[in-house]
N, C-alpha and C positions, 0 to 999 in steps of 0.2 A: 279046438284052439280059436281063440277072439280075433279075428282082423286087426289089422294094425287100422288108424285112423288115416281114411282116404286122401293123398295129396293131390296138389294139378295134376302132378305129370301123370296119375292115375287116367285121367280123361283126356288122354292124349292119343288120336290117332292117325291115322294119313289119308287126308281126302284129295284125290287126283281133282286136279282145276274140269276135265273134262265131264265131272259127276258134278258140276253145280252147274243148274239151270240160269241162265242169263236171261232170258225172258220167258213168261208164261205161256202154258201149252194154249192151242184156239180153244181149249172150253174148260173153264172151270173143274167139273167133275173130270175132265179126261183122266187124271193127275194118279198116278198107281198106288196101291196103299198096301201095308206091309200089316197084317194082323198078327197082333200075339198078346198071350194069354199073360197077364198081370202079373201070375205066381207059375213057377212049372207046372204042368198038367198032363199026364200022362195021356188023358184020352183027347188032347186039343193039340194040333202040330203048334211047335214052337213058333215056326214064321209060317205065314197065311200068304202068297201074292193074291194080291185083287188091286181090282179097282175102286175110286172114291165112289164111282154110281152105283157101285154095289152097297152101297150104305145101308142103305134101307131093308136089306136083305140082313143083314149082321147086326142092327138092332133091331130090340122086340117091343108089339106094343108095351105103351106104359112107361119107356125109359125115358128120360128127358136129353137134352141135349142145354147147356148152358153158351152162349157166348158173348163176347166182347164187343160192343158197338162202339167203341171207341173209334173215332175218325182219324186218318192221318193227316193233319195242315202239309201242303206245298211248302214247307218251312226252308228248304234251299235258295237261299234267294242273294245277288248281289247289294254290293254298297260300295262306296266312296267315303273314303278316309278324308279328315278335316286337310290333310296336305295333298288330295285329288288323286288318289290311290285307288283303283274299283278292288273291291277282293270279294271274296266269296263268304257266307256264312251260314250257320245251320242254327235260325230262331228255336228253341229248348221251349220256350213259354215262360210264365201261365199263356194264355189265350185269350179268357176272357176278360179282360181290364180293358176292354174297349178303345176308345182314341188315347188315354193316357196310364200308365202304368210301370212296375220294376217290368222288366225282361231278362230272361238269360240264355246265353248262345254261343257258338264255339265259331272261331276265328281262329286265323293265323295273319303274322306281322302285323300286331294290332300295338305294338310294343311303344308306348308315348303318347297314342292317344286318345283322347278325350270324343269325339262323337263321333258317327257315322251317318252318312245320308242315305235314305231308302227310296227308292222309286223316283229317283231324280226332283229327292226334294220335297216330296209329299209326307215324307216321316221321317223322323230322327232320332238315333237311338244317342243320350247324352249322357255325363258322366261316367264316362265306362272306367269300370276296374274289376281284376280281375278276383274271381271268388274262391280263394282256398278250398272251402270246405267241399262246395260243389265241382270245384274243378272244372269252371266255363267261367266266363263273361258276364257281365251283367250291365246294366245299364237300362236310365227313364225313357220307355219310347213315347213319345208325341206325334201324334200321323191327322192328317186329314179324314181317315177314318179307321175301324177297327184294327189293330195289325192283322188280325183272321182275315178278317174281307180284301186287305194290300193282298197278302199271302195267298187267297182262294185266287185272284185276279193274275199275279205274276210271278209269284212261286214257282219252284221244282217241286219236284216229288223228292225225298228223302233215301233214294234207294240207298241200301246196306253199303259200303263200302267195298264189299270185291265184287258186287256189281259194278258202281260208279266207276270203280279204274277200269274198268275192260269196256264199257259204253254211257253215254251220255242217257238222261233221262228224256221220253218221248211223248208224244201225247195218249198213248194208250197206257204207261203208267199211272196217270189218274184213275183210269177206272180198273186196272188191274192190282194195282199194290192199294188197294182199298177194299175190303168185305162190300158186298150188295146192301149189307144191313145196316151198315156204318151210320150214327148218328151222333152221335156227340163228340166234335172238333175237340183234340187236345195229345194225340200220338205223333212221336217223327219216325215214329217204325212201324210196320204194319202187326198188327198181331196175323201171324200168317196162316195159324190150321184155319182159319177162317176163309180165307182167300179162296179154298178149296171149294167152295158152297154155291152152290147159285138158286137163284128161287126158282128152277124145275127140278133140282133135289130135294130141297127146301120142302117145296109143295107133296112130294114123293114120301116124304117121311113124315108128315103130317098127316097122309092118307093112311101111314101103318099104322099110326098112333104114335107118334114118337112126338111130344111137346116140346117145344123150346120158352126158353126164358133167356135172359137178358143182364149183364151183368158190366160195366165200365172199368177200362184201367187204364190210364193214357202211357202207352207206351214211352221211354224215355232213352236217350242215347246208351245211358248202361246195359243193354241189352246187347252191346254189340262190343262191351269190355268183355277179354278174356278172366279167368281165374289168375286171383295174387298165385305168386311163387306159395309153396312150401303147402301145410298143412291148408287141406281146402275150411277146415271150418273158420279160419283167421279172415278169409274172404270178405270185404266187406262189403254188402249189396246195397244197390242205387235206389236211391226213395219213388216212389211212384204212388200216383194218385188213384184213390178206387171209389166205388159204389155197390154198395148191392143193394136193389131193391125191396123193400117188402114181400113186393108181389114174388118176386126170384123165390125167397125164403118159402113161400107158400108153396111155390111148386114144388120145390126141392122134398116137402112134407107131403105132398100129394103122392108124389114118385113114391117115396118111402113106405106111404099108407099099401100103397097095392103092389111094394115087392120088387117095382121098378131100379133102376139103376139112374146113379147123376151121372153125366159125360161129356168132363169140360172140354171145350172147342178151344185147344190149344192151352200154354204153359198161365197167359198173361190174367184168363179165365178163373183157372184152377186158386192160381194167388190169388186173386179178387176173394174169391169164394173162402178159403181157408183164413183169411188175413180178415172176413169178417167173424164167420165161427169162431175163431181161436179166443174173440169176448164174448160170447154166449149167445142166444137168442137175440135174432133181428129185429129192434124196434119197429115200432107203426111205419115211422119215415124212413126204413130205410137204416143204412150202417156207412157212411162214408170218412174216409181218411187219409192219410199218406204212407205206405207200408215198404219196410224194408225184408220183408219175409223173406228165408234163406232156404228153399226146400231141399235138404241133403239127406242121406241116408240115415235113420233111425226116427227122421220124421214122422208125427202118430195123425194121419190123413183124418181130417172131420167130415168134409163134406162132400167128396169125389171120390165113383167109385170107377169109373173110366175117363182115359184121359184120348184126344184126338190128336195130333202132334208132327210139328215136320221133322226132319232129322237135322240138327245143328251139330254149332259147329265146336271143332274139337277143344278143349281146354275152356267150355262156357259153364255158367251156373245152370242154363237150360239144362244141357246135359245131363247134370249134375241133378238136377229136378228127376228129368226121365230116369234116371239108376234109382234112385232115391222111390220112385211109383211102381218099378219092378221088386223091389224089395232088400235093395241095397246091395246084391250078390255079385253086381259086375256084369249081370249078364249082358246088358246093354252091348257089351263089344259084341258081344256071339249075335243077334241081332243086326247090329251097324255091317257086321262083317259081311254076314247073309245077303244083306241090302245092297252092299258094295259090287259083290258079285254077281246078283243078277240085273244090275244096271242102274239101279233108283239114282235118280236127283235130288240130292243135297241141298238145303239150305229154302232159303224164302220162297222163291217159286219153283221149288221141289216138289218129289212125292212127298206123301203121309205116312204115322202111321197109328194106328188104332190101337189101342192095350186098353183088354176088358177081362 
């Protein structure tokens, strides 16, 4: 008999507030990690406990690891309403438009007006109106210098939202809600399997033979919308900006040549990768673009054949990815279940978990 076609409430489950981690563990690799096997496997236990420093142990030489350098800007940051109002707002980007450019950002009580002042006056974000399509703010910033550089100077960090309600952002979220690898400013959300990493893992899995390569997708607020009501393929997903390198596409053929495995470092990875395969072979320069990629169930995977992955949250399109990487069957609950029970932390500075 054919499934009926997946709705939200499919991906609905009950995560206890005491199973999301509020801040991250003192080390990187500490972070537990949940292995299980892509497809059922009679000779592979469904769920695996381990550890993330066991990495290196669970892949083999040859395999690759892909991830996300995308950086997250301190994009939290206050302003002053033209009628002397401080409020709060979370800059969306672009980022690079230097001292003058469009901007778009999310605000509340912004109702009538027309600019904002930054940094007591150092920048201004002017014409503001609000953008249907994208569902945030927009408006010409003009600053004394970069908005990135304002931002890297007196920004917040962008934690998720049911962080931010339960505590303020600190100074070791800078370097905690940021990958070690992080290079190119332009995310307000961490790509989090990343976070997992530190370069004496790093190092460690280099020594097995495991390559990595490199891949951009600037994280964007939709990553922290739920699923529309009703049928999940009606879902419409948030644009986001990507890159894959040339060189990426070469390793990915290198892997391939010698039987290796791809194994993207989180969800934001994986869409990089697929959203450029999905147009053919990787030009000289590279494949970059804006993609609204939708990974759900009967998805036909081009370029990834492990994925790395925190556990998210209930009624997301992440989610909705990981069922979609197991093979559409649902098992995902039998998994999350497992996880719940023997203690795992949910969400961004959560455990992991590995499907190979």
């Amino acid at each position: 008999m054919d499934r009926s076609p997946p709705e939200a409430r499919d991906y609905d489950y009950e995560l206890p507030e005491e199973q999301i981690r509020l801040v991250p563990p003192p080390r990187r690799e500490e972070s537990r990690l949940a292995v299980v096997p892509r497809r059922p496997d009679g000779e592979r236990p469904p769920f695996l406990a381990s550890s993330v420093s066991h990495l290196p142990s669970l892949l083999a030489p040859g395999d690759l690891l892909v991830a996300n350098d995308s950086r997250v800007v301190p994009a939290r940051t206050r302003a002053r309403t033209s009628r002397g109002r401080a409020i709060e707002i979370l800059v969306l980007g672009p980022f690079g438009n230097g001292t003058h450019g469009p901007v778009h950002f999310l605000g509340k009580g912004l109702k009538g007006e027309t600019r904002l002042d930054l940094f007591d006056g150092r920048g201004v974000l002017d014409g503001i109106g609000y953008d249907e399509a994208l569902e945030c703010f927009s408006g010409e910033y003009r600053g004394e210098e970069p908005l990135v550089a304002f931002l890297e100077e007196r920004g917040e960090m962008p934690l998720p939202p049911y962080i931010a309600r339960r505590r303020p952002a600190d100074g070791s979220d800078r370097e905690r809600y940021q990958t070690v690898y992080s290079r190119v400013p332009g995310s307000v959300a961490a790509p989090t399997a990343g976070l997992h990493l530190g370069w004496e893992l790093l190092d460690r899995l280099r020594e097995k033979g495991v390559e990595r390569a490199s891949v951009t997708l600037h994280v964007g607020v939709g990553t922290f919308r739920g699923l529309s009501e009703g049928p999940v393929e009606r879902h419409r997903m948030h644009e986001e900006w990507y890159f894959v390198p040339r060189e990426t596409a070469e390793a990915i053929a290198r892997t391939r040549a010698r039987g290796g495995r791809v194994v993207a470092v989180g969800t934001t990875s994986l869409r990089a990768l697929e959203s450029a395969y999905a147009q053919g072979e990787i030009p000289e320069g590279g494949r970059a673009g804006w993609t609204r990629l939708y990974v759900r169930p009967g998805y036909p995977f081009l370029a990834v054949e492990g994925l790395l992955t925190n556990f998210h949250t209930p009624r997301s399109t992440l989610l909705v990815l990981v069922d979609a990487f197991l093979g559409g069957d649902g098992r995902w609950r039998e998994i999350y279940g497992r996880a719940l029970e023997e203690g795992f932390f949910f969400l961004s500075y959560g455990d992991a978990m590995l499907i190979l």
